[in-house]
N, C-alpha and C positions, 0 to 999 in steps of 0.2 A: 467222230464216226469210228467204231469198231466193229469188226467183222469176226462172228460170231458162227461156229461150226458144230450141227447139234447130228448126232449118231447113236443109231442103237450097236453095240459091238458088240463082240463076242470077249474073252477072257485071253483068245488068243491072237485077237485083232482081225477079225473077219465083220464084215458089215456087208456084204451082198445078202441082197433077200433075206431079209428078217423075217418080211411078214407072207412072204409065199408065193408071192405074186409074178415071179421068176422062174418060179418053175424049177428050179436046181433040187436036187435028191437032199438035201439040206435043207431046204429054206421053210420059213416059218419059225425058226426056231426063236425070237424074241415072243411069238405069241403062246408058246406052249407054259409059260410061266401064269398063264389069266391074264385075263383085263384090266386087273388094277394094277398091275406092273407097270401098261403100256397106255391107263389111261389117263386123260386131262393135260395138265400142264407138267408134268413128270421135268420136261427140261428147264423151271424157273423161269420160264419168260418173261412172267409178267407184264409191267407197262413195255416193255421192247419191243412187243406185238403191234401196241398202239402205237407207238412211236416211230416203230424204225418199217424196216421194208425186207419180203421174202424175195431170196432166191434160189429157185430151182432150176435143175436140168430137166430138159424133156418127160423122159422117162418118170421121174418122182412127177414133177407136173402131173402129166397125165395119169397116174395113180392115184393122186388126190384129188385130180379135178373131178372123179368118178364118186370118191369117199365125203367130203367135206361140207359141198353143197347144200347134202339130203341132211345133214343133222344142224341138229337146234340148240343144243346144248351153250353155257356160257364160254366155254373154254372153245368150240367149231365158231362161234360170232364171232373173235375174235378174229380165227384163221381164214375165215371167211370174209372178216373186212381189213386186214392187213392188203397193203400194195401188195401182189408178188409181179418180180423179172422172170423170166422166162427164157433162160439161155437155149437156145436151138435155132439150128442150121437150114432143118427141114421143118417145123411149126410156124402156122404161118398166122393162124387164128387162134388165140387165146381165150376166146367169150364162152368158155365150158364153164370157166369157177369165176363169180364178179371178183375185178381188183386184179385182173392179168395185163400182164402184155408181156410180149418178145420184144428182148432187147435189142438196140438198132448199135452198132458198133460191135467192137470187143468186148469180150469180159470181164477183161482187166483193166482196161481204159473206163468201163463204166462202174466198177466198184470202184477204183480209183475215186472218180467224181461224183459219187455218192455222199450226201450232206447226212443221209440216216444212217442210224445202224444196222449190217446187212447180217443177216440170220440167211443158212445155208443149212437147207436140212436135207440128209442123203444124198444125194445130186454126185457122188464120188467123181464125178469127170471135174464138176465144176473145181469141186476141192482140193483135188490136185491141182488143177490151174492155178488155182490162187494161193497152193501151198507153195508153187514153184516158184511165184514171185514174191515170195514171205508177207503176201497180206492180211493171215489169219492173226485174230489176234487172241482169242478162246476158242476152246474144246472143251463142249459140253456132250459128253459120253455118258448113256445109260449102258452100263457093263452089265452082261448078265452070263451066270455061272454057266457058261457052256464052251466046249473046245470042240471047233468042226474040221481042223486038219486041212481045210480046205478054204480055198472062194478069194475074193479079194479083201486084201486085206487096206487098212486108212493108212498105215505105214508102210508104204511097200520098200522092199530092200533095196538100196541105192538112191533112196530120195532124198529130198534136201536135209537136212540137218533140222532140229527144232530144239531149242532151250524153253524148257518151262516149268511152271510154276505152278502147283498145289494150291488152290485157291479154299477148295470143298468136297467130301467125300459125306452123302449120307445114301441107307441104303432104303430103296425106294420098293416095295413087295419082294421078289427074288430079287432085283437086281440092283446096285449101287452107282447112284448121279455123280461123276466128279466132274469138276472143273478145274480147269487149265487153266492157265493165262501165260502169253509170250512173257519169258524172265528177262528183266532188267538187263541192256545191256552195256 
């Protein structure tokens, strides 16, 4: 099992509101590059999709559970029939997107005991959580050439330390996929 952390970022490390939906004097900005930037399987999934298991926070939850449903496409069947978890505190009903549920425990106790591979998309509370106890083990980042000065950033300063490892850098419409992987230790 590895636990897998997929982000649209900025150049300068900002990930809040990419696609707008937040409302911030910024946001949107992963979408001002077109659709082919930010469509299909841009993060390499693949079989991971099929195989492993999504988890979200609330917030991205309910953003996709709105987006995802209504398309038909090969690459939405997939996100549409993957498990997802459903970390939140106040969610109580998951039956918006088939393949939901809220988690019953921790967040960390239940990645922990997870047999698949956990794919964490957006969900920035979650991923902090889980950076805190060092259970990420990739960072797959769509970087796109933009500096917003602002917002939250996926590294925020004084957080835990990370050693890693250059796996892949190709560039995907405006923007270029890398991946990470935790470095040897």
């Amino acid at each position: 099992m590895s636990v897998i952390v997929i982000e649209f970022i900025t150049l300068d490390g900002i990930v809040s509101d990419p696609d707008g939906s937040g409302g911030t004097p910024t946001g949107g900005w992963a979408f001002r590059h077109g659709p082919e930037t930010v469509a299909g399987d841009k993060f390499r999934l693949g079989s991971t999709l099929d195989e492993g298991v999504m988890l979200l926070g609330r917030t991205t939850w309910q953003l996709f559970s709105r987006l995802w449903p209504n398309r038909d496409d090969p690459f939405s069947a997939r996100m549409n029939a993957v498990p997802k978890l459903v970390a939140s505190r106040t969610l109580s009903d998951a039956s918006a997107w088939a393949n939901s549920r809220v988690i019953d425990g921790g967040l960390v106790d239940v990645v922990k005991h997870e047999q698949r591979d956990v794919i964490v998309i957006g969900s920035l509370g979650v991923v902090r959580a889980l950076m805190a106890e060092d259970l990420i083990d990739e960072y797959r980042l769509l970087t796109f050439p933009t500096i917003l000065g602002t917002g939250d950033r996926l590294f925020p300063a004084g957080g835990p330390p990370a050693y890693l490892e250059c796996r892949s850098a190709e560039q995907t419409g405006a923007a270029v996929l890398t991946r990470y992987v935790r470095a040897a230790r």
